[in-house]
N, C-alpha and C positions, 0 to 999 in steps of 0.2 A: 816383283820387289820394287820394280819404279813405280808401281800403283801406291805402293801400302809410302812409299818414301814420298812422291809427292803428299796425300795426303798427311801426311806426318808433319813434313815440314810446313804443310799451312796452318795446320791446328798451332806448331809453334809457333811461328810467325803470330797467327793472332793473338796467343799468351803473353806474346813479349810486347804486345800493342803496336808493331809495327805497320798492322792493317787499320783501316776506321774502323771496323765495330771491335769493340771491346767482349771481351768473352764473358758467356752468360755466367757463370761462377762468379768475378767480379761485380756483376752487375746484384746479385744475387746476395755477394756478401755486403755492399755501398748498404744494400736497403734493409738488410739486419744491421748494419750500424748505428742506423739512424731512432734506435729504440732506445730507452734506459736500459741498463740492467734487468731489474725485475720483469720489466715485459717482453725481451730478450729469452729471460731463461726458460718464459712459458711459452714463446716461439719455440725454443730447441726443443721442450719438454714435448709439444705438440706435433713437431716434425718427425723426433724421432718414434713418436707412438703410430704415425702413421707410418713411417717406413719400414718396421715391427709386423707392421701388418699388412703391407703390400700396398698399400692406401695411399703412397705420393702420386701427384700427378706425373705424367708423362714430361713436360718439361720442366720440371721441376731434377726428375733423375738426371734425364739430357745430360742439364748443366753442371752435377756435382761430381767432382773427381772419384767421389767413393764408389759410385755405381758402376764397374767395370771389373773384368775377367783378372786383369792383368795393372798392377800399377807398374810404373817404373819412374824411377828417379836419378837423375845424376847429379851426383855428389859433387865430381871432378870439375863442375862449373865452378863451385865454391872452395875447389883447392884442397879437400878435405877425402880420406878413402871413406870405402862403402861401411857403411852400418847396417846393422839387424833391425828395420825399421818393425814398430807393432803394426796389428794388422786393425782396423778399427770394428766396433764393435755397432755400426751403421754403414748402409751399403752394402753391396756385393761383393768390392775386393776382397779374394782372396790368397793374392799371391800377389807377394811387393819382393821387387827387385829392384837394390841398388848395385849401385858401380858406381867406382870412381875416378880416382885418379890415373892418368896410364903413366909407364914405368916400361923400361929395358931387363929382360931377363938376359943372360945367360942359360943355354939349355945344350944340354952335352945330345948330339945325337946317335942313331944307332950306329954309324961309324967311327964313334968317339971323337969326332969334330968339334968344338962347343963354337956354335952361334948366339949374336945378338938378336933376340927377338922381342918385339911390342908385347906389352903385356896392359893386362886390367883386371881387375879382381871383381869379383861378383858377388854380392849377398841375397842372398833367398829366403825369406820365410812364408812358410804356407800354412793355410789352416786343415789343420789337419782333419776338419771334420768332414773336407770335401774330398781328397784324394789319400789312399794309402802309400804307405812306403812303394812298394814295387811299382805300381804305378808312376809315382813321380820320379823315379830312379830310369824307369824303360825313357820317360819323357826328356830324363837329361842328358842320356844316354844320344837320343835322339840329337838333341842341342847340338849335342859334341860334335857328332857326325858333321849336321850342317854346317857348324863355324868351322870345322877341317876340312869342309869343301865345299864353300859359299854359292859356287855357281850351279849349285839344284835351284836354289833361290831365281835365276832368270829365268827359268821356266817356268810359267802359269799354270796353278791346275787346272783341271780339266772341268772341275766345278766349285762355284763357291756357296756355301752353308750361310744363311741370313736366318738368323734367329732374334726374328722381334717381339717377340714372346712376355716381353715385361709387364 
């Protein structure tokens, strides 16, 4: 888990431009800005016919947020809870989670005690053309598990899966 969190925190750091290079996405959007309209919309026209058909380049996916397993968004930065975000209709993402804002529950337990507990809400939308119900139900099933008992998370598997297949 300190693996995946270092790395995490530096991708944010560099989003937030706290590092000198600036993220390729940025850089990426400056230089479609710099078109009219009309030659613009044959850029988008053009990009997304290749990515339709597997045809973007290699750094070109890299840098765009759409190309990945897993989006996540927080909401709770802007003060606002999660919404049902769409899923886009270019790129790979398939599954956008937001969360937002956290909050204090009240939760009565099994000795009818009620404590104050952190809470966060969670939004999920998946495409459904990639996973079936039972499937995604074992996988959040799964979730639960780990977030009611975080510390499987500091132990390392045993192997890790690199799929650069794109």
């Amino acid at each position: 888990i300190y693996d995946v969190c270092d790395k995490l925190n530096k991708e944010i750091d560099i989003n937030k431009g706290q590092e000198v290079e600036k993220n390729s996405t940025d850089k990426i959007a400056k230089f479609f800005s710099l078109f009219p309209n009309f030659i613009l919309s044959m850029l988008v026209w053009t990009v997304k016919r290749l990515d339709r058909h597997g045809w973007l380049p290699k750094s070109f996916i890299d840098s765009m947020p759409f190309h990945s397993s897993i989006f996540v968004t927080d909401l709770g930065s802007l003060g606002i809870k999660p919404v049902y975000h769409h899923l886009y209709n270019f790129g790979t993402t398939t599954i956008f989670i937001a969360f937002g804002l956290r909050s204090k529950e009240q939760i009565i337990e099994e000795d009818l005690n009620v404590m104050n507990k952190r809470a966060m809400d969670l939004k999920f939308v998946v495409d459904e053309r990639i996973v079936d119900g039972y499937y995604f139900a074992s996988a959040i099933k799964l979730a639960n598990k780990i977030m009611a008992n975080p510390d499987v998370l500091l132990t390392p598997p045993d192997e890790v899966f690199v799929d650069d297949e794109i």
